[in-house]
C-alpha positions in Angstrom: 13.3 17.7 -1.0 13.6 21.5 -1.6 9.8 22.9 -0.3 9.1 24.7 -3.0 10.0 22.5 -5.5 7.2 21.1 -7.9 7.1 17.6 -6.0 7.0 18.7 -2.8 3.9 21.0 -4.4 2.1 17.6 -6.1 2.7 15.9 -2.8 1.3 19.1 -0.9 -2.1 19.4 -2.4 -2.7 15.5 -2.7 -2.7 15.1 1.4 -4.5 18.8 1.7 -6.8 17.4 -0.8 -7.2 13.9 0.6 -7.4 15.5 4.0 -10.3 17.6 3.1 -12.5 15.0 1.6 -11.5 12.6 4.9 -13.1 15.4 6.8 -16.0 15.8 5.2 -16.9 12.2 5.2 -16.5 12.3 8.9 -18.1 15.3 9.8 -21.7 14.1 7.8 -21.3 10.0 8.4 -19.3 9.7 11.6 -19.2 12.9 13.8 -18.2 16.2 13.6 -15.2 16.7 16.4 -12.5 14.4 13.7 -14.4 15.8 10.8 -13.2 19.2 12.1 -9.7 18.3 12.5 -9.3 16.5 9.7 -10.7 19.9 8.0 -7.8 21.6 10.0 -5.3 19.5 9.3 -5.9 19.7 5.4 -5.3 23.8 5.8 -1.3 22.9 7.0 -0.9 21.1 3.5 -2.6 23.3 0.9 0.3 25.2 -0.7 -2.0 28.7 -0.5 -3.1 28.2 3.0 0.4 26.7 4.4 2.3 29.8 3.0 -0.4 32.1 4.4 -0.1 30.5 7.8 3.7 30.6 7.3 4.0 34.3 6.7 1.8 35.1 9.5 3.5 32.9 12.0 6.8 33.4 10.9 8.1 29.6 10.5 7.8 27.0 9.0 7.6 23.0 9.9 9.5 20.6 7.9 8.6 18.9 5.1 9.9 15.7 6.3 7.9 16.2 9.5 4.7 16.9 7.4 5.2 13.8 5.1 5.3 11.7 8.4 2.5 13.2 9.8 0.2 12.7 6.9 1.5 9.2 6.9 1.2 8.3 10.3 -2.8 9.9 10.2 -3.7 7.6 6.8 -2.2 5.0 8.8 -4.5 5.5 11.8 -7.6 6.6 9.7 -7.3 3.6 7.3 -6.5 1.5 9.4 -8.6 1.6 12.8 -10.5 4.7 11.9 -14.4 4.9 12.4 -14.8 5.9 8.7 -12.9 3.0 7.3 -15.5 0.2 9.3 -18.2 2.5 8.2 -17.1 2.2 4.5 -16.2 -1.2 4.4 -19.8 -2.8 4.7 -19.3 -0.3 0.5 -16.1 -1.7 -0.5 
């Protein structure tokens, strides 16, 4: 998958953007220390922020590294994460 090809870009902004609203839920209902990193972590996927970072750092990391990544942290937020037993006494 070519990185700046439009599905890489829809893919991009749906884990910055699901990132972002994971970390605000955990930095008002859980704590703020994961709702912080989540926060970060969002920056590394939103296409504006990631090139920015890019161009100041001078490389890049790959996309199939960030796909797993993002993966691998739904897995371990959905799955054992304080936020999901929190929300599931809502679901």
């Amino acid at each position: 998958m070519d990185k700046d090809s439009k599905s890489w870009n829809i893919i991009s902004w749906t884990f910055g953007l699901l990132f972002l609203v994971i970390g605000i839920l955990n930095l008002f209902l859980i704590h703020p220390v994961p709702g912080i990193f989540y926060l970060a972590v969002s920056l590394f996927y939103l296409p504006p922020i990631s090139k920015a970072i890019e161009k100041r750092l001078g490389f890049s990391i790959p996309v199939w590294l960030k796909i797993a990544f993002a993966l691998l942290l739904l897995w371990a937020t959905l799955a054992v994460g304080d936020l999901m037993e929190y929300l599931e006494d809502y679901i």
